[in-house]
N, C-alpha and C positions, 0 to 999 in steps of 0.2 A: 521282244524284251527291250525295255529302254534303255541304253548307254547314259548311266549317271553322270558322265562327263558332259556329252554333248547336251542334258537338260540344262545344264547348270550353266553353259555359256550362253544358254539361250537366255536363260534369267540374269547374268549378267549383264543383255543389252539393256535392262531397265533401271541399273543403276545409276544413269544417268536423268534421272525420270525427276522432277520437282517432288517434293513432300506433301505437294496437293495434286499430286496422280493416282489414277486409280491403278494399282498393279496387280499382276495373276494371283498373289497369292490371297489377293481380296475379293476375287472371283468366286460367286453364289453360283452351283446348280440346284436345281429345284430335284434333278435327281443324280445317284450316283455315276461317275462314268472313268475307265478305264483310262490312265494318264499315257500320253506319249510325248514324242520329244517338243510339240506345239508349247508356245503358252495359251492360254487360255482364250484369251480375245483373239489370237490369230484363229484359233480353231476355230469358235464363232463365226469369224471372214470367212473359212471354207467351208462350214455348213451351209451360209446361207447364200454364197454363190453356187455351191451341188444343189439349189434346193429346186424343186419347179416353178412355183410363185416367184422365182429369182425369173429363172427363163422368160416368162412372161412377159418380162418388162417391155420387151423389143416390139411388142407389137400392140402395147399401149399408150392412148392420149396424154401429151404432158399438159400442153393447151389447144391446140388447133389440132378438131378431127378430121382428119381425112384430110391433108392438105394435098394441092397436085404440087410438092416440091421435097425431096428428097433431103435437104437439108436443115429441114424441121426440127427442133426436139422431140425426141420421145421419152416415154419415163425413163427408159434403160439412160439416156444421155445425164438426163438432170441427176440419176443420184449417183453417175463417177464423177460431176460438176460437184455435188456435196459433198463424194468424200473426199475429193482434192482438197477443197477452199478450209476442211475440217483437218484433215493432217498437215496441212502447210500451217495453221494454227496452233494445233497441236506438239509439233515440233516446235514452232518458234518458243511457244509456252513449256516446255518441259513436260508436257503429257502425252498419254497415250494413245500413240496416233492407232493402236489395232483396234483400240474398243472404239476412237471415233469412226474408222474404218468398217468394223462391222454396225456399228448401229446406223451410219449412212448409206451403208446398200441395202440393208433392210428393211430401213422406214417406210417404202410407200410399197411394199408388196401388197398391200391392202387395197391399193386403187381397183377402183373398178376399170371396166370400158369404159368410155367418151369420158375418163375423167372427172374433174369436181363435177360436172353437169351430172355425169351419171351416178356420183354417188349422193348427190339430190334425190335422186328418181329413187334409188334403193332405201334413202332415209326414210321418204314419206310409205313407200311397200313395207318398213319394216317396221313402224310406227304404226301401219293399219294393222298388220297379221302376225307382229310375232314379239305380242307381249307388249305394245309400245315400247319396244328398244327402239334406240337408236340406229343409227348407220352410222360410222364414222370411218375413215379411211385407218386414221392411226391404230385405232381400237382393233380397228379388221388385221391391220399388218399383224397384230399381237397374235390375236386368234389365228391366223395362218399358221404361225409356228408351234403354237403351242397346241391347235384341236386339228389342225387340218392337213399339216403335211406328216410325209412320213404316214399313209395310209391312217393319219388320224391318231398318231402314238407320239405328239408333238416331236420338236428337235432338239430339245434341250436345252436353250440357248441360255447363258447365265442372263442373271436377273437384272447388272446393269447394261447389257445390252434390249432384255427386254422391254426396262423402263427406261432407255433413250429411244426407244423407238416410239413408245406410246408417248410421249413427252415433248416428237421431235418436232411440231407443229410449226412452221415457221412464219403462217398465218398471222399468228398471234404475237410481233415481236415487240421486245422492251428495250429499254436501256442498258439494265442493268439483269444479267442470269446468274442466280443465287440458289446453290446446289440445296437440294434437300436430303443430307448423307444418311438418315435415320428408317430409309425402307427395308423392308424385309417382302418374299413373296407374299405373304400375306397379305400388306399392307397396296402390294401393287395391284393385286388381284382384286381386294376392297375398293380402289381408286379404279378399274378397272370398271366391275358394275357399277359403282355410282354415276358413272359416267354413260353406260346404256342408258340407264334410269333417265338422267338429267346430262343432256349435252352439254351446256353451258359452265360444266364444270370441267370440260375439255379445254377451255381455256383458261383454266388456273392452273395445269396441271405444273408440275415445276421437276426437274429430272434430278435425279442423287447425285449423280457427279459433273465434275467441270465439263469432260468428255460428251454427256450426254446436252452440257446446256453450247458447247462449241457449235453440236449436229446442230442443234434446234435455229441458232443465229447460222448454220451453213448453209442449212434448207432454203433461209432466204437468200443468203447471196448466191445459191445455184439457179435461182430463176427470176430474180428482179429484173439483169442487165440480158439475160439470154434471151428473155419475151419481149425485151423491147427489140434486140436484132432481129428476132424471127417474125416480129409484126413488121417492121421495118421491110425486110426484105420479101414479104408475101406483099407490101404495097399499104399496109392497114394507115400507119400515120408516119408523118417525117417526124425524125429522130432531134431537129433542131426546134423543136416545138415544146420540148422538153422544159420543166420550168427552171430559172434561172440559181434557188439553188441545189438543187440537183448539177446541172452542168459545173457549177461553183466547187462541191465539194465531192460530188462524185464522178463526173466524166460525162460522155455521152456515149461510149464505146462499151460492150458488155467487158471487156478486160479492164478497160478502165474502173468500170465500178465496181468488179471483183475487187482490184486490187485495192482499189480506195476503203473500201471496208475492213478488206483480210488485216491491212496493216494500220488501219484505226483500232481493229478489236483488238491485236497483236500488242499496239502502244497502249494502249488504255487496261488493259488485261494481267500486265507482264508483272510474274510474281503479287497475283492477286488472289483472294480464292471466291473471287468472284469472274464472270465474262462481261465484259461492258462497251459501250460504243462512249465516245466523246458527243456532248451535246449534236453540233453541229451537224456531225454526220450521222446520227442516230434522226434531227428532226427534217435534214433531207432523204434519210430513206423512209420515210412516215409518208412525204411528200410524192417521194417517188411510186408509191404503192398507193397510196390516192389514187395517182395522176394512168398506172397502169389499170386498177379498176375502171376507171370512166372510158378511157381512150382503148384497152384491149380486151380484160378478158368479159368487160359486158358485151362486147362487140364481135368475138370470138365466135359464137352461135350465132346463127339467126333466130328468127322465131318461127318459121318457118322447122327447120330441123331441130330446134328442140321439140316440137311437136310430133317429129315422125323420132327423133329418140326417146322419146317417153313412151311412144308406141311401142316398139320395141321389144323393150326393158318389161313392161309390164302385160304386152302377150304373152313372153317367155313365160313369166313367173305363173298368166294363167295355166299354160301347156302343160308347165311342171306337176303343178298343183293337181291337175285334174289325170295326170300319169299315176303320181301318189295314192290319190283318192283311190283309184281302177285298177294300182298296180300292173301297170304296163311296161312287162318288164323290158320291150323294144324301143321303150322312149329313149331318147341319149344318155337324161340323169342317170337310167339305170347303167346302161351299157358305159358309158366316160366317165360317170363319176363314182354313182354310191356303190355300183360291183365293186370297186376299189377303193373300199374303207372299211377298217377296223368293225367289227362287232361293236364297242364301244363308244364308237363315233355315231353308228345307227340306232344304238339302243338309247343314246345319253342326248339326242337331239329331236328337235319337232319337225317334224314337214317344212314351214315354213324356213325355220331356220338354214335347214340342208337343200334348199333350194337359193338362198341367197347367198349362202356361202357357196355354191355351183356359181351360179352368175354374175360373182365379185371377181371371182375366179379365172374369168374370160375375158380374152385379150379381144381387142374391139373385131377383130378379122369375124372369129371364131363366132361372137353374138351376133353379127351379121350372117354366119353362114346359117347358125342355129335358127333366128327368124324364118331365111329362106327356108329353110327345110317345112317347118311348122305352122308357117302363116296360114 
């Protein structure tokens, strides 16, 4: 039974909140669910760290696969980096650091293994076999919650946290992040397929609240300045090579450009109902992600082992495929995965589909043992 006191101090910590915050009591489920003493977006935080695609992080690609050093990033590192850099904003802003807090641990559950390399590999398999969708990392996060965890009976998660996640792209950054307040599930779920359909509408995507366009600007600062130190320190390129305004208005040190941003978008942001960077250091991180594509993550792969991970990735999917076809119920998919899902989940999906969502699913260890097994 809930203690109508103790909710109601709980809802008190938001009345400190700006009038352009998103608070609980604006919180959408897509379905009913029993209230306790949580607010709403904290609840959110602990579904999706109980969840398993949460667990997974740890043993996935953020940029460099398989490095021989321990002090690497991995996914798990980069999204408590976002949700740091997104609730230190969020405070300073008068918003809601639980809903930035949940939409930035959840946003890259959708990674594959090896990373953007491998959800390349899964773009072009599901572009051949399954309907010319897409693959998208964002999109997959969404899908994870909603069709695949929880034996396929999604997790409920409210709707502005599932469209800060699908929205959270930090790929794609601007100047200026201008909230779209006017979605409904409907409306996310339409934006949702048009975007299997046509990728390229993945980058327009634009998120309904502040909170969600904070993540989308956090995702970049959790890995602009980390991939230069972790190239740095694996030996890839010296750090003083850096172009001159980058060093001018962001730093050369990954805290240093955390911070140079946090408290750009902080000054430029405050009592706004929009998120914005200041000229200056909005066209040295333009610069600086230039300067990271050419100098790390083309550099990241060889081409050599892009060749043996596309290998990989697409014997799996024949193994799977041809288990499906034969119904073998000793192949893995049967036994790790689809024995443990919903009637729903197997009735309402294609072969193809239910194999890449297995192998999105897999932390790099794990698709490496699966090859051995299968090759």
């Amino acid at each position: 039974m809930i203690d109508n006191k103790i909710k109601k101090a709980m809802l008190k910590s938001e009345k400190n909140l700006k009038k352009y915050a998103c608070k609980s009591k604006d919180a959408i489920r897509e379905y009913p669910q029993d209230e306790d003493i949580r607010l709403e977006f904290a609840r959110d935080v602990d579904k999706i760290i109980h969840s398993s695609c949460y667990t997974r992080y740890m043993s996935k690609t953020q940029v460099f696969i398989e490095p021989l050093n321990d002090h690497i990033s991995t996914r798990m590192t980069h999204v408590q980096y976002v949700s740091k850099a997104a609730r230190t904003i969020a405070r300073a802003l008068g918003l809601n650091e639980d809903l930035c807090e949940a939409i930035a641990l959840g946003h890259d559950v959708g990674h594959t293994p090896y990373g953007h390399f491998g959800e390349s590999v899964l773009n072009k398999i599901s572009k051949r076999y399954n309907l010319g969708k897409c693959f998208a990392h964002n999109l997959n996060s969404v899908r994870m919650f909603t069709v695949i965890e929880k034996k396929g009976y999604s997790s409920n998660l409210t709707l502005q946290v599932l469209d800060g996640i699908m929205c959270h792209n930090g790929e794609f950054i601007q100047e200026k992040y201008i909230p779209n307040k006017t979605k409904t599930f409907e409306t996310l779920f339409k934006e949702y397929n048009e975007c299997l359909q046509n990728e390229s509408k993945i980058k327009r995507l634009i998120p309904m609240t502040l909170e969600g366009c904070i993540v989308r600007i956090s995702d970049m600062i959790g890995y602009i300045g980390k991939d230069i130190d972790d190239a740095n320190r694996l030996g890839i390129f010296n750090k003083e090579l850096l172009p001159e305004n980058v060093k001018k208005y962001l730093g050369t040190e990954n805290t240093q450009i955390m911070n140079s941003i946090i408290l750009d978008v902080i000054k430029n942001s405050f009592n706004k109902e929009y998120i914005s960077m200041s000229k200056e250091v909005y066209e040295a991180v333009k610069t600086l992600k230039k300067f990271n594509y050419e100098n790390i993550y083309y550099n990241a792969i060889t081409d050599e082992s892009r060749e043996e991970y596309t290998k990989i990735i697409e014997t799996l999917y024949g193994v799977y495929s041809r288990a499906l076809d034969q119904e073998d119920k000793n192949n893995d998919i049967y036994k790790v995965y689809l024995n443990n899902m919903s009637e729903d989940y197997l009735r309402n999906n294609s072969d193809s589909q239910k194999i890449i969502d297995y192998i999105s699913g897999m932390t790099d260890n794990y698709l490496q043992r699966q090859y051995e097994k299968y090759k």
